[in-house]
C-alpha positions in Angstrom: 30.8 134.9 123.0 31.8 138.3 121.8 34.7 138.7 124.2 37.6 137.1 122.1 38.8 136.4 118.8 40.0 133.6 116.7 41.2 131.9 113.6 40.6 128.8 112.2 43.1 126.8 109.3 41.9 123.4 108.3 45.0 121.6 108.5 47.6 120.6 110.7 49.8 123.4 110.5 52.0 123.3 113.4 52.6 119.3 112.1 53.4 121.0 108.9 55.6 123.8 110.3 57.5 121.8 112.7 58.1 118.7 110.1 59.0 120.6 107.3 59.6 124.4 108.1 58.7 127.2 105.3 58.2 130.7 105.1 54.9 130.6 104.0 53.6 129.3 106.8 55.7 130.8 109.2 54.2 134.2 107.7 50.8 132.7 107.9 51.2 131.7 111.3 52.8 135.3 112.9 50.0 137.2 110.6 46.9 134.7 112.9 48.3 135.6 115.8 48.9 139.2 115.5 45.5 139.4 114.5 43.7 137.6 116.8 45.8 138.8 120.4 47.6 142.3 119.5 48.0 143.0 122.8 50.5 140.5 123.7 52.0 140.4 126.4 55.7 139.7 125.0 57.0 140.1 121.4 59.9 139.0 120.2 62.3 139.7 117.3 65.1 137.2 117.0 66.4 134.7 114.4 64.1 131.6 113.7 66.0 129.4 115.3 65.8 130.7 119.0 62.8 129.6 121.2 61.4 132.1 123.5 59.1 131.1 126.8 58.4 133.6 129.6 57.3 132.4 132.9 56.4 133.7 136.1 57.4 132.7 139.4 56.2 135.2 142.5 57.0 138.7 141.6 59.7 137.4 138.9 59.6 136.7 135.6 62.2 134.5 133.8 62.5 134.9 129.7 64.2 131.3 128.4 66.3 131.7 125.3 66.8 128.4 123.4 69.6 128.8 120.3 68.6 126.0 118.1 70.7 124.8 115.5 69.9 121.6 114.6 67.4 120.0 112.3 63.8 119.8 113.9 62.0 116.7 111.8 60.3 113.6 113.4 61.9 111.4 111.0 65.7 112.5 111.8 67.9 112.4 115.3 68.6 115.8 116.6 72.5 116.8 116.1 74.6 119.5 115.7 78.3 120.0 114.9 78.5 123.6 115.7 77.1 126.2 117.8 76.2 129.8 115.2 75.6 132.1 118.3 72.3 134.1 118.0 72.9 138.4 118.0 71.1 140.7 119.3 68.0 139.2 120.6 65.2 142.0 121.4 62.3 141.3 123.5 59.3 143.9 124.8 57.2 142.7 127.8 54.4 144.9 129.3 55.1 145.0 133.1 53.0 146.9 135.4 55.7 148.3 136.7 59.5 149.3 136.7 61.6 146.4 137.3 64.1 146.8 140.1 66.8 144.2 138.8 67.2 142.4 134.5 70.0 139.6 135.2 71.4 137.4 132.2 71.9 133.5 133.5 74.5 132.1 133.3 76.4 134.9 134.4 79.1 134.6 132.0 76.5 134.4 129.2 76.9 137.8 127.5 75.3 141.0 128.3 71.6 141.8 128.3 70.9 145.7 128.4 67.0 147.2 129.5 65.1 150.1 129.6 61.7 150.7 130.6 58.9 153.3 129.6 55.6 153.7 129.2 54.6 150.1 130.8 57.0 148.4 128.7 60.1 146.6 129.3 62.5 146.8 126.3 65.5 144.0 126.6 68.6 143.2 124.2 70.5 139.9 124.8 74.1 140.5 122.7 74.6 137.2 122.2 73.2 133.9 123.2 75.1 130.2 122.6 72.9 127.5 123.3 70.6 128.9 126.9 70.4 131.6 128.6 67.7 133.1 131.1 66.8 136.5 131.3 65.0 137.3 135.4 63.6 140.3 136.0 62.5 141.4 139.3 59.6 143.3 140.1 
């Protein structure tokens, strides 16, 4: 209707990414959706195998860091011997204004460190485990 864009692939590829993984369409996918919403309210730059979900709740918003490291197939039980801890995990959200408080949960999880200009939030999270939740106050 003229007020949107959007981008068709004639496959399954989230089937394919999730089952299998790859670069390629990785790459694919990130290229789609910077083209078709680069105004995004949150980006992201963090290793692969760290989930990101923002949420709102009232006047907070709560950034959920999930460290994967296990195998992610249908046909396989999910596992892991180890946790690799994830490094300096960067986030940028568009807030409408200054946040008064950025807290790391758990408490003990490492350190996140903030600065806001210009209608953006920048965050680092030094190091995540396995979960951690950044809030941030308005």
């Amino acid at each position: 209707y003229g007020k949107g864009c959007a981008a068709y692939v004639s496959t399954d590829v989230f089937r394919g990414y999730h089952g299998y993984g790859g670069w390629m369409i990785r790459e694919l996918l990130k290229r789609l959706i910077q083209l078709v919403a680069p105004d995004r309210l949150i980006r992201v730059e963090a290793p692969f195998s760290v989930e990101v979900t923002l949420r709102r709740s009232g006047k907070d918003y709560f950034l959920h860091l999930v460290n994967w490291q296990t195998g992610r197939s249908y046909g396989t039980p999910l596992f892991s011997d180890g946790i690799v801890p994830a490094n300096g995990i960067k986030a940028e959200i568009r807030l409408p204004k200054p946040p008064g408080k950025v807290e790391l949960y758990p408490r003990d999880a490492g350190r996140v460190s903030w600065f806001y200009d210009e209608g953006v939030l920048s965050i680092v999270v030094d190091c995540l485990r396995i979960h951690a939740v950044v809030r941030i106050g308005l």
